[in-house]
C-alpha positions as CSV (number, residue, x, y, z in Angstrom):
1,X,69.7,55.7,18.3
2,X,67.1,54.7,20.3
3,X,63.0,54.9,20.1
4,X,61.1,57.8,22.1
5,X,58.5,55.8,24.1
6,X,56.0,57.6,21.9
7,X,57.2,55.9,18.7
8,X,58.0,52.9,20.5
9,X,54.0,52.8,21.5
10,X,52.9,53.3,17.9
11,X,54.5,50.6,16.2
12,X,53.4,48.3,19.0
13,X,49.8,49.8,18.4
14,X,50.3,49.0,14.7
15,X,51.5,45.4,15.2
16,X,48.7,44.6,17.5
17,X,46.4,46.0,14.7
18,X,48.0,44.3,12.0
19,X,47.5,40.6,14.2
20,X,44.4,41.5,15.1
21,X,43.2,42.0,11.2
22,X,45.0,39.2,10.4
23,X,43.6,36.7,12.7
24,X,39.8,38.3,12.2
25,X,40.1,37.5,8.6
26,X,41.7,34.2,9.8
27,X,38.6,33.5,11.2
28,X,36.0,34.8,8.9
29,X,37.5,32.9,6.4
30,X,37.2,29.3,8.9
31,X,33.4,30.5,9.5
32,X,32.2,31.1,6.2
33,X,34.1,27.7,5.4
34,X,31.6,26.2,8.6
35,X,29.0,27.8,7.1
36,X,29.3,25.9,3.2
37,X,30.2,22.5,5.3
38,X,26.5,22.6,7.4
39,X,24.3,24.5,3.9
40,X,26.2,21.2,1.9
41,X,25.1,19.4,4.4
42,X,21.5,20.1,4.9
43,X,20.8,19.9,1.8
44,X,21.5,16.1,1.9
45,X,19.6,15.8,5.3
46,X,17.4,18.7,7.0
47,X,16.1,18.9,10.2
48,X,19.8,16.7,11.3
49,X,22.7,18.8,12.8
50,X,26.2,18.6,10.7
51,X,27.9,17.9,13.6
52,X,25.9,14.7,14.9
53,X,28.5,11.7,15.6
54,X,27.9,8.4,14.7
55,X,27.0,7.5,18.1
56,X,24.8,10.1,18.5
57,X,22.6,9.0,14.9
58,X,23.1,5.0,16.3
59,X,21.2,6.2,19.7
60,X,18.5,8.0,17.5
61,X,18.4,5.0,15.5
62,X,17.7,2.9,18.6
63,X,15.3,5.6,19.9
64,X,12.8,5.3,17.1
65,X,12.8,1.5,17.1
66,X,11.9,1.5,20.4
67,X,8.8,3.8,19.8
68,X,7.9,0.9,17.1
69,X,8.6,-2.5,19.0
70,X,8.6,-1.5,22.6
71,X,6.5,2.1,23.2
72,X,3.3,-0.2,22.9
73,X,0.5,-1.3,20.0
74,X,-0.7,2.1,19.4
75,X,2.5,4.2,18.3
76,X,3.4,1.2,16.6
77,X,0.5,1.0,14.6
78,X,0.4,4.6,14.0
79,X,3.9,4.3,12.6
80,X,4.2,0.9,10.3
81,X,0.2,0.6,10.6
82,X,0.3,-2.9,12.2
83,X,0.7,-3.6,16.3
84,X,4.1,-5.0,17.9
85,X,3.7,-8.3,17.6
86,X,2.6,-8.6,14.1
87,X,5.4,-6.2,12.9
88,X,8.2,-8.8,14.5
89,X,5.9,-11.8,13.0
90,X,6.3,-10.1,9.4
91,X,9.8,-9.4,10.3
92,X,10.5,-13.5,10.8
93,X,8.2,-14.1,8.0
94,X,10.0,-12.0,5.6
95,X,13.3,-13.6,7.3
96,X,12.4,-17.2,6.5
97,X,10.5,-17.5,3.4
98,X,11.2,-13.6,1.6
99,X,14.9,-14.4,1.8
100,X,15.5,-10.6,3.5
101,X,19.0,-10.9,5.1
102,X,20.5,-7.3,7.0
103,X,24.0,-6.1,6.3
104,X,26.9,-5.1,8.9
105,X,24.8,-2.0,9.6
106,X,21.6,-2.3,10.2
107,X,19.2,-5.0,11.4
108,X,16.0,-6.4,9.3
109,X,13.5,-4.8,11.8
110,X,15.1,-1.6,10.7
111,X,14.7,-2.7,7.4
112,X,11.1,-3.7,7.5
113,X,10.5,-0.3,9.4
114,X,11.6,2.2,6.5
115,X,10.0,0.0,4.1
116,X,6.4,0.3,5.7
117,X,7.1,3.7,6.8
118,X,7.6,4.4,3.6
119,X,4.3,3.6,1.8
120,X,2.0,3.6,5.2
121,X,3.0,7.8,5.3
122,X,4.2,8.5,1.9
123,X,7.6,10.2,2.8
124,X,10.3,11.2,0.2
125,X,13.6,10.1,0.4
126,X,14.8,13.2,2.5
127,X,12.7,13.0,4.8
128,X,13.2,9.5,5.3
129,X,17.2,10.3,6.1
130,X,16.2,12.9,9.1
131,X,13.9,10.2,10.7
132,X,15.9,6.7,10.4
133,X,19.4,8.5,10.4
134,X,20.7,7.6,7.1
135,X,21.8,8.2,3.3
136,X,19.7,8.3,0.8
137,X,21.4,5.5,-1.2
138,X,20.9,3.5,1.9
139,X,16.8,4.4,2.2
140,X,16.0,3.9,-1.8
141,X,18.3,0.5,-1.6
142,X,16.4,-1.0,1.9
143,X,13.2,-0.4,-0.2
144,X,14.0,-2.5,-2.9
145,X,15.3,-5.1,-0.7
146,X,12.0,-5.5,1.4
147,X,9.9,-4.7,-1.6
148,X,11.6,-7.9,-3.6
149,X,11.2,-9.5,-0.3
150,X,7.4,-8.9,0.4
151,X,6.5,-9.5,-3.4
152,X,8.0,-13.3,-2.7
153,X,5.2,-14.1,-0.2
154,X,2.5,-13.8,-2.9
155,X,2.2,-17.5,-2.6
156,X,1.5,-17.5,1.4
157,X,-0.5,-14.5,1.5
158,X,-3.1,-14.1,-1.3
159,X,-5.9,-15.9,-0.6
160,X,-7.2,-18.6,-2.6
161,X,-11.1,-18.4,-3.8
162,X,-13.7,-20.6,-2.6
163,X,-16.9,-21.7,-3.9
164,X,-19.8,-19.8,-2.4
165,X,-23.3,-20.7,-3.1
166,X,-26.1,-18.7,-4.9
167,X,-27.9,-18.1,-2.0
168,X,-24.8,-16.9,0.4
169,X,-24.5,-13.1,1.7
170,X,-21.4,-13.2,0.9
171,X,-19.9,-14.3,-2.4
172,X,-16.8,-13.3,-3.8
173,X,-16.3,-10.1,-5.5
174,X,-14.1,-8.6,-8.4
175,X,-13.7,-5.0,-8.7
176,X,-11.8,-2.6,-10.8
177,X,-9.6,0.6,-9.0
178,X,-8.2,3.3,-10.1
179,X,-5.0,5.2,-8.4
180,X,-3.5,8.4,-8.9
181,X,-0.2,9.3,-9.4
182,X,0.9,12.5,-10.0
183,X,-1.2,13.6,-13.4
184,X,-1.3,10.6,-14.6
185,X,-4.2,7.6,-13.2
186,X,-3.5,3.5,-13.2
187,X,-6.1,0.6,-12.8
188,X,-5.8,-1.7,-10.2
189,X,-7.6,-4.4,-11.0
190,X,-8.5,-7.2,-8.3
191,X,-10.7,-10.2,-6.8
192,X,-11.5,-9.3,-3.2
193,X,-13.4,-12.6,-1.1
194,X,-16.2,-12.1,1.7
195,X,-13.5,-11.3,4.0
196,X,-12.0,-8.2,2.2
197,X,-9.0,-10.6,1.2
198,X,-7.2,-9.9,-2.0
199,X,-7.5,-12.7,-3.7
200,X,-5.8,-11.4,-7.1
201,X,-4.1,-7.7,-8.2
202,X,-3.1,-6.5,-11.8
203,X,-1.7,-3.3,-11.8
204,X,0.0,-1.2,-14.0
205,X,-2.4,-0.5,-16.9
206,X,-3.4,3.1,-17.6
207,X,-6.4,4.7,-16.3
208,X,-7.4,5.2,-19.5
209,X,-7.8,1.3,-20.5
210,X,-10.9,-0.3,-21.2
211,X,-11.9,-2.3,-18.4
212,X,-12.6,-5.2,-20.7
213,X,-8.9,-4.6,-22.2
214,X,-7.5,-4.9,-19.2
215,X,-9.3,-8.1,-17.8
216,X,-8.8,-10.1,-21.1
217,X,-5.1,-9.3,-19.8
218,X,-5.1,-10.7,-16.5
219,X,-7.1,-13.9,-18.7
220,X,-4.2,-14.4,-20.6
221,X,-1.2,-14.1,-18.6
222,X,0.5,-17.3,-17.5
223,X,-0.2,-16.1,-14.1
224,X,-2.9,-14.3,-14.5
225,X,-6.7,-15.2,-13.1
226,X,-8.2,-18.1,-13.4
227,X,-11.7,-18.1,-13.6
228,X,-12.9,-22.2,-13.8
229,X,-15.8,-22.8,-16.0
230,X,-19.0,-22.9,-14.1
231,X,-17.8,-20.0,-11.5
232,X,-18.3,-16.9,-11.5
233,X,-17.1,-13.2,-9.8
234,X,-19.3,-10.4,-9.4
235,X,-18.1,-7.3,-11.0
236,X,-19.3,-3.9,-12.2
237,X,-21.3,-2.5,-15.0
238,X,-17.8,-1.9,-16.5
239,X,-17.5,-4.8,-17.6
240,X,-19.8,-6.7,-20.1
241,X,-21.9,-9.6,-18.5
242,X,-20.0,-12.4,-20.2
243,X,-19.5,-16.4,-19.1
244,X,-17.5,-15.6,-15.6
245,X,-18.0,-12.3,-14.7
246,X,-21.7,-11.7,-13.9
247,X,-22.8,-7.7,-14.1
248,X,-25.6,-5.8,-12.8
249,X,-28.4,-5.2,-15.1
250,X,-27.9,-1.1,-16.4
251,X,-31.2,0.9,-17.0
252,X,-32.3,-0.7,-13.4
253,X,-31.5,1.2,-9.7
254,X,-27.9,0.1,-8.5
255,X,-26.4,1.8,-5.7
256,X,-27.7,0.9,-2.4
257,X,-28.4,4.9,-1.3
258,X,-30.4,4.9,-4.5
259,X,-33.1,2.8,-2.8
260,X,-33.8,5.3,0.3
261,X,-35.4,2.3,2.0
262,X,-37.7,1.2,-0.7
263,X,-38.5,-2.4,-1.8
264,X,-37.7,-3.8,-5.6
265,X,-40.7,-3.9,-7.8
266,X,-38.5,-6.3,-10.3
267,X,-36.6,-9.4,-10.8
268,X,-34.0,-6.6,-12.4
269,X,-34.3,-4.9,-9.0
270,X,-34.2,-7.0,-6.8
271,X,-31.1,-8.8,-8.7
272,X,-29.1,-5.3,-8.4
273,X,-30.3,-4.7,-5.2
274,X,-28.4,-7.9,-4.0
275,X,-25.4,-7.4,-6.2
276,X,-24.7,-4.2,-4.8
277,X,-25.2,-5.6,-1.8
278,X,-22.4,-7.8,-2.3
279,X,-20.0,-5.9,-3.6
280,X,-20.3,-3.3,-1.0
281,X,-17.3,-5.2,0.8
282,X,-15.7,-4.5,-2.9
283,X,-15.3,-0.9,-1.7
284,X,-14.9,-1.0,1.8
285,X,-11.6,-3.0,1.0
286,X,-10.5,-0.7,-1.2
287,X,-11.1,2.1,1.3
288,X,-9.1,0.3,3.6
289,X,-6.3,-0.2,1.2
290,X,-6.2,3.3,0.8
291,X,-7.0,4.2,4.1
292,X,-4.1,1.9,5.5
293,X,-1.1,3.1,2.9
294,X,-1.1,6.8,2.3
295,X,1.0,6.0,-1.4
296,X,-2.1,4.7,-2.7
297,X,-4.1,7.6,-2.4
298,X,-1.4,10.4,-3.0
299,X,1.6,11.4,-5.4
300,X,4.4,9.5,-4.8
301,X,8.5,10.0,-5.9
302,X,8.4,6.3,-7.2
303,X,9.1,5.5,-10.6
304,X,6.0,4.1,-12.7
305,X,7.5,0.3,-12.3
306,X,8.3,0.6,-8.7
307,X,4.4,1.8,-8.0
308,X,3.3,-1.7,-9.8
309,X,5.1,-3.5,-7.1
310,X,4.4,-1.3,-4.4
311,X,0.8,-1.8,-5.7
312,X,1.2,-5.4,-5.1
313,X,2.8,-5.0,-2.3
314,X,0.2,-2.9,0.0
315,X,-2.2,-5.8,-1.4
316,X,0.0,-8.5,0.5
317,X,0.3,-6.3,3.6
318,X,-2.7,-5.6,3.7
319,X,-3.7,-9.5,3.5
320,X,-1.2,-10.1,6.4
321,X,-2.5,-7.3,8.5
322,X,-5.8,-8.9,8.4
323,X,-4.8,-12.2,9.4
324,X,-2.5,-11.5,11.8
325,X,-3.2,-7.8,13.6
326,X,-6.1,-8.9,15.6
327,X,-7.9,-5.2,16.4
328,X,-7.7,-3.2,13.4
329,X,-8.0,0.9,14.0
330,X,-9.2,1.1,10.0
331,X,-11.7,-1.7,10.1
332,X,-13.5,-3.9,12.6
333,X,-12.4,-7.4,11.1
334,X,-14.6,-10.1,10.6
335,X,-14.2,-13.1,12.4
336,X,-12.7,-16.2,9.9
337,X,-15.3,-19.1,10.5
338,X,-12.7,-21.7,9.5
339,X,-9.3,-19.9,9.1
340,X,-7.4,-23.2,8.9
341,X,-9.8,-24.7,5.9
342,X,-7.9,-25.6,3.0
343,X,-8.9,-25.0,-0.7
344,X,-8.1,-27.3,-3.2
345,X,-7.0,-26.3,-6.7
346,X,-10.1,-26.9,-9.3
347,X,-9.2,-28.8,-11.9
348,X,-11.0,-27.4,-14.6
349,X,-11.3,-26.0,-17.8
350,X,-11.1,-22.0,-17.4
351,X,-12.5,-19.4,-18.8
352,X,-9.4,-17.9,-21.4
353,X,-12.3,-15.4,-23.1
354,X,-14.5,-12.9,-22.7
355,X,-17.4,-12.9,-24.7
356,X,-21.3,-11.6,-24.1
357,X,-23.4,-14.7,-25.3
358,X,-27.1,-15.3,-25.4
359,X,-26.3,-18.7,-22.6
360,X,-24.8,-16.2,-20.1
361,X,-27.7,-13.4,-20.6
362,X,-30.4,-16.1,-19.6
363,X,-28.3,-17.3,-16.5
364,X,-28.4,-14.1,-15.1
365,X,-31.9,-13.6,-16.0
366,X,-33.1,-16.7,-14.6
367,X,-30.6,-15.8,-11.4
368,X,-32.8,-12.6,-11.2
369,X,-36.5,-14.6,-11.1
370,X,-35.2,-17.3,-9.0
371,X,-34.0,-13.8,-6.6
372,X,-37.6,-12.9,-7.4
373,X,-39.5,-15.5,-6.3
374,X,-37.7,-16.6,-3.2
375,X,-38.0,-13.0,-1.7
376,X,-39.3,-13.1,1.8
377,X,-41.0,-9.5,2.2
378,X,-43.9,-10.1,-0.3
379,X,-47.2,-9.4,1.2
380,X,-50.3,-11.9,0.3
């Protein structure tokens, strides 16, 4: 028996309804899949679509390495802190003699770029995947590479020390530094020369070390500094004024704002006048340092032995920079009256101990009268 049209309409009606919930809940069901697929995956990387292609990341890739090596000397500076031609130099450098070698995916320059992106801005890990387009295992594995790398060049680009008479403006300096992390504080300890060159770093130790602990230390490591008998660094009232290190005289006016234009009435005065005087460049390099690599003065993801080496590292770098930059938009550089002197190695006995003795005492004293007498501002 056939269907009246009117029945014949309903159960069409309730098929089409029946499809229609189907394929809606079809379809729900493929969106909220979507939508676990792109929260899973912004939680790996933010800020980067889950649908980007591969050749779509590689031309981002290429995008921000142009903005380095070809957009000119001032974005390139602003991003790895050093202008296009000294970022390919440390590129070859690190190439030849730091043994860096890239894989079938991505090139050294890239390389080098994350690394001093890295410290120069202070980025975590996720962050560093949504600028340079890749994993995290790939980010935390480059650093270690160019890390090992840069630490390799220790040889070519820490300064050596040179003697520098008693009456030179600029002797060389040794400073203690102290840099945060997190809760916690390390020293950095260091020799910086006239030219704001880092001459030696020892980091690592906790901020709550004795500054004398922590230069017998750097004494008695087999690497460690060597201070020849007969030399001497300046250094801070930290430290004890022992054979070597030769400290400012405490009870006396030290700091240079401390003088508010006034003349010494001492040989004690006078003597701390001119030390602070020289160790002013002590500071400024540190302020640099700082300045130049934002890990140094901030908290940082890295573990406590990775900061050591990045420590080291920023040291080297900043040594490099120097050298090589030119124009420097942290710090007018002084010009290098002989850059291409060579230093030869003393061959002395060196100083394995630190010790205050009566000797050392009376060499600074008689430092201070000789400072005394030869001053030029005395009126008759």
């Amino acid at each position: 028996m056939a269907r009246c049209p009117k029945q014949r309409k309903k159960a069409v009606i309730a098929a089409v309804s029946a499809y229609l919930e189907l394929l809606f809940n079809f379809i729900n069901l493929l969106l909220r899949y979507y939508e676990a697929l792109e929260s899973e995956h912004e939680q790996a990387v933010e800020h980067v679509s889950s649908w980007e292609t591969p050749i779509a990341r590689q031309l981002a890739r290429n995008s921000f390495m142009r903005c380095i090596v070809s957009h000119g000397d001032i974005s390139c500076t602003m991003l790895v802190r050093m202008n296009c031609r000294t970022f390919q130099k440390l590129c070859m450098l690190l190439r030849d003699e730091g043994g860096l070698r890239c894989s079938w995916n991505i090139e050294i320059d890239e390389m080098v770029a994350i690394f001093l992106y890295t410290i120069a801005h202070n980025e975590k890990n996720r962050q560093l995947q949504a600028t340079f387009r890749r994993s995290g295992e790939t980010i935390c594995r480059v650093i270690k590479l160019v890390l090992r790398s840069v630490l390799k060049l220790h040889s070519i680009l820490l300064r050596k020390p040179k003697p520098v008479l008693h009456n030179s403006d600029d002797p060389k300096m040794e400073a203690l530094q102290e840099l945060p992390r997190g809760s916690r504080w390390y020293n950095c300890q260091c020799v910086v020369d006239q030219n704001m060159e880092f001459i030696y770093c020892l980091a690592g130790w906790e901020g709550s070390a004795h500054d004398g602990r922590v230069l017998r230390d750097a004494l008695i490591r087999p690497n460690g500094l060597k201070v020849p008998r007969g030399y001497y660094y300046l250094c801070d009232a930290g430290y004890s004024n022992c054979e070597g290190f030769l400290s400012p005289f405490r009870g006396q006016r030290y700091h240079l704002k401390e003088w508010g234009g006034r003349r010494p009435r001492s040989p004690e005065e006078i003597f701390n006048m001119r030390h602070s005087t020289a160790r002013n460049g002590v500071e400024r390099a540190f302020g640099i340092l700082k300045m130049r690599w934002a890990i140094l003065r901030e908290t940082t993801w890295f573990s406590t032995k990775m900061v050591t080496k990045i420590v080291n590292a920023c040291c080297l770098l900043h040594n490099f920079i120097r050298g090589e930059n030119g124009a420097d938009v942290f710090e007018r550089l002084y010009v290098d009256e002989d850059p291409d002197e060579e230093t030869e190695d003393v061959d002395e006995d060196l100083i394995l101990h630190i010790q205050p003795t009566v000797e050392w005492s009376d060499f600074r004293q008689n430092l201070a009268q000789e400072l005394w007498a030869a001053r030029s501002w005395i009126t008759s």
